[in-house]
C-alpha positions in Angstrom: -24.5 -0.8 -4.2 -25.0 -3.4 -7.0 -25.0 -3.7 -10.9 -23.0 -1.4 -13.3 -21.8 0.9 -10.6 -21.1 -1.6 -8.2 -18.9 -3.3 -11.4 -17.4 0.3 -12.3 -16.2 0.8 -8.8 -14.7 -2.8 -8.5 -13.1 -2.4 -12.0 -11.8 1.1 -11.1 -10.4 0.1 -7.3 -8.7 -3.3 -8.8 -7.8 -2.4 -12.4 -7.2 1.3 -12.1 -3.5 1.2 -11.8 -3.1 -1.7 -14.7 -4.9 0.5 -17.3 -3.4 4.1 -15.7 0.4 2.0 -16.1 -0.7 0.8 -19.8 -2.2 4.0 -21.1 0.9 6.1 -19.9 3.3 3.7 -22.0 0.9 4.1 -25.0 1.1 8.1 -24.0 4.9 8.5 -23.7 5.3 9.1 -19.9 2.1 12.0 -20.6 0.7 10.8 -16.8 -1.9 13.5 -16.6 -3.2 12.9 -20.2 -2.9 9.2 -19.2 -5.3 10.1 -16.0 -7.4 12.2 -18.0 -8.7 10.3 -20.4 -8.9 7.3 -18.3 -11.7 9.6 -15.9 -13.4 10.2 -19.2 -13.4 6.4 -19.6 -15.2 6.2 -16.2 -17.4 8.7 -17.2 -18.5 7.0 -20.0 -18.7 4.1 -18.3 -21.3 5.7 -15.9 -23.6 6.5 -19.0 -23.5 3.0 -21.1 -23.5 0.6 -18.8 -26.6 0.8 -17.1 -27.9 1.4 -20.7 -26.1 -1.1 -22.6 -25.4 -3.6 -19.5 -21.9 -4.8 -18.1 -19.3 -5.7 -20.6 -17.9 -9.2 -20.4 -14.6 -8.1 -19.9 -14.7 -4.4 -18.2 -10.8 -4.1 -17.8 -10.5 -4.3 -22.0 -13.8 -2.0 -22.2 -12.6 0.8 -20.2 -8.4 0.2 -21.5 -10.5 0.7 -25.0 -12.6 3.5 -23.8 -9.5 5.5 -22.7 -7.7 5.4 -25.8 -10.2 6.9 -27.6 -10.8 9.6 -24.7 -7.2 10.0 -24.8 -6.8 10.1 -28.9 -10.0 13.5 -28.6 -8.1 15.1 -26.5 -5.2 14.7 -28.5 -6.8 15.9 -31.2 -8.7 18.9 -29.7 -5.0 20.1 -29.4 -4.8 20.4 -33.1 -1.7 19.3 -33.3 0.4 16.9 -35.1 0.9 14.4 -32.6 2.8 10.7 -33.3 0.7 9.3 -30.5 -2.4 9.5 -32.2 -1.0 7.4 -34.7 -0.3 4.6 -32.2 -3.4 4.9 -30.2 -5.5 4.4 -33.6 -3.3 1.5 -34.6 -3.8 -0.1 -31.0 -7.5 0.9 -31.7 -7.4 -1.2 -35.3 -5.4 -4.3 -34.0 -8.2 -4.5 -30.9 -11.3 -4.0 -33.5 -9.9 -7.4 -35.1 -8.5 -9.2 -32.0 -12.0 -8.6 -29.7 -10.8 -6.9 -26.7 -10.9 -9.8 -24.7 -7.6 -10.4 -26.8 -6.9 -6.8 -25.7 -4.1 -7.7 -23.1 -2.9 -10.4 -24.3 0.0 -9.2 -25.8 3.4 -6.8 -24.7 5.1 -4.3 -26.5 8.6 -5.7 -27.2 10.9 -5.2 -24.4 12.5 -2.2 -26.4 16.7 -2.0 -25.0 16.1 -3.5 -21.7 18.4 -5.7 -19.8 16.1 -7.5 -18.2 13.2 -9.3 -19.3 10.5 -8.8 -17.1 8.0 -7.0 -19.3 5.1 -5.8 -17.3 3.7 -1.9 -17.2 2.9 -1.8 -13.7 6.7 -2.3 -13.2 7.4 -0.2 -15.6 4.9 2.8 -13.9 6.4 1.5 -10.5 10.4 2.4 -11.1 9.3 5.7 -13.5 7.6 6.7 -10.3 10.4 6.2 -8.1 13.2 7.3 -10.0 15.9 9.1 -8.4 15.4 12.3 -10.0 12.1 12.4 -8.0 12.2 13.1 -4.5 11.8 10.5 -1.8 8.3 11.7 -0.7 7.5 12.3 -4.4 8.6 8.7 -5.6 5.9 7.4 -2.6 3.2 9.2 -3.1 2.6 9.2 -7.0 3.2 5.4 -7.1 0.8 5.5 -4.5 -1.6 7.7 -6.8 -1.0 5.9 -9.7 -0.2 2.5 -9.0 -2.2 1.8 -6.3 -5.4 3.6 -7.1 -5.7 5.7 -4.0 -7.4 9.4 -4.0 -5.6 12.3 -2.8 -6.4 12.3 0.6 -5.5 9.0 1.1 -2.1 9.2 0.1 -2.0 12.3 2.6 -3.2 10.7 5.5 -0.3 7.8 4.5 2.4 10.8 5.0 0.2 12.4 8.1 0.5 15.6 6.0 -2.5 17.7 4.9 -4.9 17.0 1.7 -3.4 20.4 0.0 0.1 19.9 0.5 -0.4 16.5 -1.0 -1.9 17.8 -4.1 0.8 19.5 -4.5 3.3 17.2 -4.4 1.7 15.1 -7.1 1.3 18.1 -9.4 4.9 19.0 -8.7 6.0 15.3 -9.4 4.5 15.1 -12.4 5.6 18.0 -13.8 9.2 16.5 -12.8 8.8 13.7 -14.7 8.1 15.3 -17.9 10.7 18.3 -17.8 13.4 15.6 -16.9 12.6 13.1 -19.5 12.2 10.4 -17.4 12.2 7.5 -19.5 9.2 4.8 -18.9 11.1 1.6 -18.3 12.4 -0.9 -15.9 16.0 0.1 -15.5 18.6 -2.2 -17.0 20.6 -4.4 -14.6 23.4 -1.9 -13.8 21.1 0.6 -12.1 18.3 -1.5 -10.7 20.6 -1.8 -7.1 20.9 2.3 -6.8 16.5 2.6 -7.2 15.5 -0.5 -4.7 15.1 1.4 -1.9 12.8 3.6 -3.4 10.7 1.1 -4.9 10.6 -1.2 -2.2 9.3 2.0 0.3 6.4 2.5 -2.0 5.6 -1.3 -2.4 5.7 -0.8 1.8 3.5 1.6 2.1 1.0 0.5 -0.2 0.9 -2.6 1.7 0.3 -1.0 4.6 -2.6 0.5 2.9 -3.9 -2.1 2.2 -3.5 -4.3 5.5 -5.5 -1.2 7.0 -7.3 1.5 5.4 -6.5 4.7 6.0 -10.7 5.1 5.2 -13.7 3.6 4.6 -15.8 1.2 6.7 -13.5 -2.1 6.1 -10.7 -2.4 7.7 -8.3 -3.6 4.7 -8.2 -3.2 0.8 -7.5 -6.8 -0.1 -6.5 -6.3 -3.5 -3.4 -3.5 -2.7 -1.9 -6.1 -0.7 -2.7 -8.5 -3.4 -0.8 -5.8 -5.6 1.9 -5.1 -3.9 3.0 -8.8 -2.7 2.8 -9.5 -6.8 5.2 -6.6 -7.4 6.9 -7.9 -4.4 7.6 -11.0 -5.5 8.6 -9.7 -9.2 11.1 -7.8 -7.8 12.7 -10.9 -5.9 12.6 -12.9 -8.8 14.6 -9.6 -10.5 17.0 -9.0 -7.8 17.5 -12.5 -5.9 20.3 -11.5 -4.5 18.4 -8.4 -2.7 17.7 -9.3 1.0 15.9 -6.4 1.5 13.7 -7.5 -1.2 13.1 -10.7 0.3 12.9 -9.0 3.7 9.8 -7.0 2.5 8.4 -10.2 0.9 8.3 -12.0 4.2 6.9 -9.1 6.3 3.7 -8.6 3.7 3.5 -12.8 3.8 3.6 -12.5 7.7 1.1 -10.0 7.9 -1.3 -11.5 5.3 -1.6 -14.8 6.8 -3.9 -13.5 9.6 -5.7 -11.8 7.2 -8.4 -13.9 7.7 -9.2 -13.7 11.8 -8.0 -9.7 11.6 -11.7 -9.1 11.4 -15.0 -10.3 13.5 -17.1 -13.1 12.0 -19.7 -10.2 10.9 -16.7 -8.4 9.6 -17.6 -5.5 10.9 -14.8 -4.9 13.6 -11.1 -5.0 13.6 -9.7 -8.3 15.6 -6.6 -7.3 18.1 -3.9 -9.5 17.9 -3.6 -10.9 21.1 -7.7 -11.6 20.6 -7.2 -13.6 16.8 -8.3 -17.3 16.0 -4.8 -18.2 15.6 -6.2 -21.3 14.0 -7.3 -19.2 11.2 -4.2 -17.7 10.1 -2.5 -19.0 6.9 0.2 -21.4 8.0 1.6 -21.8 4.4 2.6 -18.2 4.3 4.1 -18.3 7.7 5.8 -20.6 6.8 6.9 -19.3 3.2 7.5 -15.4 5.0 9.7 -17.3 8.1 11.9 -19.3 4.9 12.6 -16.1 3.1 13.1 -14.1 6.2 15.8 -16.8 6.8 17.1 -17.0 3.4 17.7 -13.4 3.8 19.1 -13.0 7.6 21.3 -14.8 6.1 23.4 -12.7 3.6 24.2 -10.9 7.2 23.0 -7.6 5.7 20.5 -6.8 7.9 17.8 -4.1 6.9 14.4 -2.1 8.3 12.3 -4.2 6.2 14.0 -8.0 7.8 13.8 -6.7 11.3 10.6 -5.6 10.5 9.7 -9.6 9.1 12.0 -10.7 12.0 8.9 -8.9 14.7 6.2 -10.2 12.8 7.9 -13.8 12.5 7.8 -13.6 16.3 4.0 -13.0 16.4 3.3 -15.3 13.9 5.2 -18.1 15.6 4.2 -17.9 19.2 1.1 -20.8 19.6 -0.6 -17.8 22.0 -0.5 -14.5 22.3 0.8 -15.3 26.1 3.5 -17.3 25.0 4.7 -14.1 23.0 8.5 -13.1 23.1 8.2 -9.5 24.0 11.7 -9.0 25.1 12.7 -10.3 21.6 10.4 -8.1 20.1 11.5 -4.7 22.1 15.3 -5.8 21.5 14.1 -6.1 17.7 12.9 -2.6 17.7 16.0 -1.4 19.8 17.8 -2.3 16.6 15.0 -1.2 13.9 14.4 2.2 15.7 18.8 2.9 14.8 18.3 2.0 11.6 14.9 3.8 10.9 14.1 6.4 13.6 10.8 7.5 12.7 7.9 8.5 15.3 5.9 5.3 13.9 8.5 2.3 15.0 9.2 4.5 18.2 5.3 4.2 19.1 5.3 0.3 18.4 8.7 0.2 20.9 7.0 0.8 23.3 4.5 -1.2 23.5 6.6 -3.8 23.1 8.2 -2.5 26.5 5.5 -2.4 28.3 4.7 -6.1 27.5 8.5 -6.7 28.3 8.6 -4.5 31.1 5.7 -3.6 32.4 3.4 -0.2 31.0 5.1 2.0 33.4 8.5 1.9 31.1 6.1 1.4 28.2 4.6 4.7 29.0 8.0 6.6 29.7 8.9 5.3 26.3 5.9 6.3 25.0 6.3 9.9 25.8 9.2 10.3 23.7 8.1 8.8 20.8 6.9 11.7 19.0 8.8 15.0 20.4 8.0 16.9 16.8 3.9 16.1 17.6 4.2 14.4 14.0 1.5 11.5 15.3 -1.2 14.5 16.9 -3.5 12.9 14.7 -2.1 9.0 14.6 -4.8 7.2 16.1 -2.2 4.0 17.1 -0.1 6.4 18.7 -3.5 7.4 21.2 -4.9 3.3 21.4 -1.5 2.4 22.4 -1.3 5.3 25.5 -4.7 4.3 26.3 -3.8 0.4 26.3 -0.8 1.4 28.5 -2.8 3.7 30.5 -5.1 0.6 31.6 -2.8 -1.8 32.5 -1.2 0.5 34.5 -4.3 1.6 36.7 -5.3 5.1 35.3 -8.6 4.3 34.5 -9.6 8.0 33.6 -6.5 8.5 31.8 -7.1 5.5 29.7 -10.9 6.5 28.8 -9.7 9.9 27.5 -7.2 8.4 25.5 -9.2 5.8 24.0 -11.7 8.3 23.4 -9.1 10.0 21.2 -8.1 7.3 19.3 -11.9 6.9 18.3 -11.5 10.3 16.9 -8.8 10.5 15.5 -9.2 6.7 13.4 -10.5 7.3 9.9 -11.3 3.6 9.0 -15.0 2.8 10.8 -13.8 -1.3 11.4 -10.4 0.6 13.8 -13.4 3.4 15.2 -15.9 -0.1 16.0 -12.8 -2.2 17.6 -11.3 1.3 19.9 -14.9 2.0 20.8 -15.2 -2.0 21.7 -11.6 -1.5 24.0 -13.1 1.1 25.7 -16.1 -0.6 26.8 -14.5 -3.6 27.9 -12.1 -1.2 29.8 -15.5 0.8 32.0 -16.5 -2.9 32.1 -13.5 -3.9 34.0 -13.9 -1.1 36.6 -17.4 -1.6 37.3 
């Protein structure tokens, strides 16, 4: 796909949460008025510009577009609203500023503490805020932040497409029956809503470093997004070494970005297969300094043992010379601190690169006792993996087989279907 649509999607997938975060502080919290009229701005955007041709700038076109979507609606309400009022004055000060001028400029900082003025921050702690719960916070940062659809976000929580929807919808609604104001919180009560905030920067990360959908295997610009957020948040709360902690683990993981996928880029890249010349060495080595920094504060958290794993990975000069008995002792610890069906999985395989895959595949087998990861394909690629080492040919070709079907992204589906060849070819 090229030309206006090709630019519409780009501008939607990169700057949809920037103008979603702006419109809603222009709305007054109103997120579904806020998402409304920015969808008419898409719409409209659909229409003009293969007609009219590409704007220059198509972040200040469609932030434009939307206020004047959102100011109809507002008045089809035929009501008197304050808010129509500010949208038009926005609307006047833009018509003599050009809208390339259109974000150049911030609201002032109103009664905050801190100074960091920025309304993706701002959208990022409204969604999280305590009154929300945990799963709520997540998911509607996720939605609104980070630009994902629906069923996205669901397949983030392993939950089904309707039962996401209606967390959203009930989140929402939260939002605006409790008031919640759209700010940063002030110093005093930014420590109490970090641990929110820096699960939702996580997981839209994770997103991002592989895609729950789609043909490629990662969304470059979420992790883009949430290493920026990231590293505003450290630069707010430097004293936060689960901030840092995070910080490091997205660095870690980033720096291979580059040999995570084949020279066609059409298949995932295991990690023990990667040109480890290819990975970033400058934010190794900034991830392994923070990770440091924060180790020691001795307060240690999921997110630094989590940087601590990949530290080990991105350290050893060969996948060969891997510490694997660091690693499994690592998630020994991370597993007490965050027992969830996900770390257990990645436990053990680290035991059965320490141990051997027997252990790895008694380890294995209780990972999941609730059957949370039925679906997980990981969860299948890792049994299969362990299946092969430890002779059980069949075994491991039905379970790479379900891995294949149960993986979403097409770059995971080419790179499983790659594993299992190379596993018949081994046999033959």
């Amino acid at each position: 796909m090229t030309g206006p649509a090709a630019a519409l999607e780009r501008a939607a997938r990169e700057e949809g949460g920037r103008i979603l975060a702006t419109l809603i502080r222009h709305l007054g919290g109103d997120f579904t008025l806020a998402e409304d009229a920015l969808q008419d701005a898409y719409a409209d955007a659909a229409e003009r510009w293969p007609r009219d041709g590409v704007p220059q700038v198509p972040v200040a076109w469609l932030t434009t577009a939307a206020r004047r979507r959102a100011i109809d609606r507002l008045r089809r309400g035929r009501t008197e609203d304050g808010r129509i009022r500010t949208l038009e004055a926005l609307a006047r000060h833009e018509a003599k500023s050009g809208p390339d001028d259109q974000d150049s400029h911030e609201e002032e900082a109103d009664d905050m503490d801190t100074q960091l003025v920025d309304d993706r921050l701002r959208l990022l702690f409204t969604c999280c805020h305590p009154a929300l719960a945990m799963e709520a916070r997540v998911a509607l940062t996720l939605k609104c932040l980070g630009g994902l659809d629906t069923g996205a976000v669901a397949a983030a929580f392993l939950v089904p497409q309707a039962t996401m929807a209606q967390r959203l919808v009930r989140a929402k609604r939260k939002i605006s029956a409790a008031g919640i104001p759209y700010r940063v919180p002030r110093d005093a009560e930014l420590p109490d809503r970090l641990a929110g905030v820096l699960r939702v920067l996580y997981l839209v990360f994770t997103e991002g470093h592989t895609a729950s959908s789609g043909d490629a295997l990662s969304r470059d610009e979420l992790c883009a997004e949430a290493i920026r957020l990231t590293r505003l948040l450290v630069t707010l709360m430097p004293d936060e070494p689960e901030a840092a902690g995070l910080l490091a683990l997205m660095l870690l993981h980033d720096a291979r970005r580059p040999a995570r996928v084949s020279a066609r880029g059409d298949r995932a890249v295991t990690l023990d297969r990667q040109d480890r010349t290819r990975w970033n060495a400058e934010l190794i080595a900034e991830g392994d300094e923070l990770l440091r920094a924060a180790l020691r504060r001795r307060a240690p958290g999921p997110f630094q043992l989590q940087a601590a794993i990949a530290a080990v990975h991105a350290t050893a000069p060969t996948a060969e010379a891997t510490d694997w008995a660091q690693i499994a002792a690592l998630y020994d610890v991370l597993l007490t601190l965050d027992p969830s069906p996900v770390v257990a999985v990645n436990r053990a395989v680290a035991i059965g690169f320490a141990r051997g895959p027997q252990d790895g595949l008694i380890a294995l087998a209780g990972a999941d006792p609730e059957g949370r990861l039925e679906r997980y394909a990981p969860a299948h690629a890792a049994r299969a993996d362990l299946l092969r080492r430890a002779g059980d040919a069949a075994g491991a070709d039905a379970a790479y087989a379900q891995a294949i079907a149960c993986a979403d992204n097409g770059a995971q589906q080419d790179e499983l279907r790659a594993r299992r060849a190379r596993a018949a070819d081994s046999r033959s």
